[in-house]
C-alpha positions as CSV (number, residue, x, y, z in Angstrom):
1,X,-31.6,-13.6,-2.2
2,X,-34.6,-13.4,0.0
3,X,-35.0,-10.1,2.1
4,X,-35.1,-10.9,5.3
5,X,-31.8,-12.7,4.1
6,X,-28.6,-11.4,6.4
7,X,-25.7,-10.6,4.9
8,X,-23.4,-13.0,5.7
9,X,-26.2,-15.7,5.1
10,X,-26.0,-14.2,1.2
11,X,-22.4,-14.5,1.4
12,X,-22.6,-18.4,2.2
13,X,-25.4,-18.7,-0.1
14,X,-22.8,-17.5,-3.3
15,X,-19.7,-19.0,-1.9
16,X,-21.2,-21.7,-2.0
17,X,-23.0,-21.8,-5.6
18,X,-19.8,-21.1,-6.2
19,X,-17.8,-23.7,-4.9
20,X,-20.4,-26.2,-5.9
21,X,-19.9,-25.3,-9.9
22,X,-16.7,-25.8,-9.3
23,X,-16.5,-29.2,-7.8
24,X,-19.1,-30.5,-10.0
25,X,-16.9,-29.1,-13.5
26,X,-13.5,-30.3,-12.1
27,X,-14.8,-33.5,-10.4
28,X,-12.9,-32.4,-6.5
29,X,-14.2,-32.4,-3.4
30,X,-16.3,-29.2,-2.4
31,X,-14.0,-28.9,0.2
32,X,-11.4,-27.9,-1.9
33,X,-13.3,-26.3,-4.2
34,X,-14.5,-23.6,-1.5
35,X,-11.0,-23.1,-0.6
36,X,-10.3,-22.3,-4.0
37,X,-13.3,-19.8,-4.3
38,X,-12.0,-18.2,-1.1
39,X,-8.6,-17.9,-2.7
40,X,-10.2,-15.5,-5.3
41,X,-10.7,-12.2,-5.5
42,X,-14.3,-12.4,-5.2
43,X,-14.3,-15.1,-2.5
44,X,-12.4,-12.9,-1.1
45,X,-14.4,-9.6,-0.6
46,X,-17.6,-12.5,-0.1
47,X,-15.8,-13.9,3.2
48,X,-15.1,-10.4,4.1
49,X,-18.9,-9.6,4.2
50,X,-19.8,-12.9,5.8
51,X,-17.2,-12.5,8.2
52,X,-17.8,-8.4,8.9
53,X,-18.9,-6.1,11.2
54,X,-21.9,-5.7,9.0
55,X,-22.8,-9.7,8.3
56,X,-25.9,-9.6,10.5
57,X,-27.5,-6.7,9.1
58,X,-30.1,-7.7,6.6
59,X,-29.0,-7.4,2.9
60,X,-31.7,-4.7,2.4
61,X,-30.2,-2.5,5.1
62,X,-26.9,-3.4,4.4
63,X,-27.1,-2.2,0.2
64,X,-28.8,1.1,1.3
65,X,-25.4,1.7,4.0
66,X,-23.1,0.9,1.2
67,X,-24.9,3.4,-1.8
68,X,-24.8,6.3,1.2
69,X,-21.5,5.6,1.8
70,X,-20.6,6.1,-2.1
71,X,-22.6,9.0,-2.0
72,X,-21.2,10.4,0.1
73,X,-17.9,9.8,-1.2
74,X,-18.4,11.4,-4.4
75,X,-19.6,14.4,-2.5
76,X,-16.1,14.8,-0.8
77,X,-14.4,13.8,-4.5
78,X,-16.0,16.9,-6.0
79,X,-15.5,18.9,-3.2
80,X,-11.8,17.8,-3.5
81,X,-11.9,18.7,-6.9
82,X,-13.6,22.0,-6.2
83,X,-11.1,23.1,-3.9
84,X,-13.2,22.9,-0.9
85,X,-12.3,21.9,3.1
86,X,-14.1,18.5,3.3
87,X,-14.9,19.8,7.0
88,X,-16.9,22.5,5.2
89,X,-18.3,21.6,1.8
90,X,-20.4,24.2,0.0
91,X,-21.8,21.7,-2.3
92,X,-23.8,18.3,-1.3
């Protein structure tokens, strides 16, 4: 991963490690090897962040989005579990 990397360029980068392994263990074209990568769960959730609304952000930009997005999350979760109105948390 270099950081000027985009997302979806780090995406292609792994699926395609991915599918290369796999060609090169099972002897089959790469073509169907990346088709079975994208058939996995993790190929999956890769083609949705090469493919996403996010997949030209850079990698850098796009990691700090996703850990204030949990953060924020588990503020609402204890909130939630606090009893408080999400509109109007008294903690976070």
């Amino acid at each position: 991963m270099r950081e000027d990397q985009s997302v979806a360029e780090m995406a292609n980068e792994v699926l395609m490690r991915q599918a290369k392994v796999r060609a090169e263990r099972r002897g089959e074209p790469i073509e169907e090897a990346m088709e079975a990568v994208l058939d996995t769960e993790a190929g999956k959730q890769l083609r949705e962040l090469r493919d996403g609304p996010h997949s030209e952000e850079g990698v850098e930009e796009a990691q700090v989005d996703a850990a204030r997005e949990r953060a924020k999350e588990r503020v609402e979760d204890l909130g939630m579990r606090l009893g408080e109105d999400p509109e109007f948390p008294t903690h976070g």
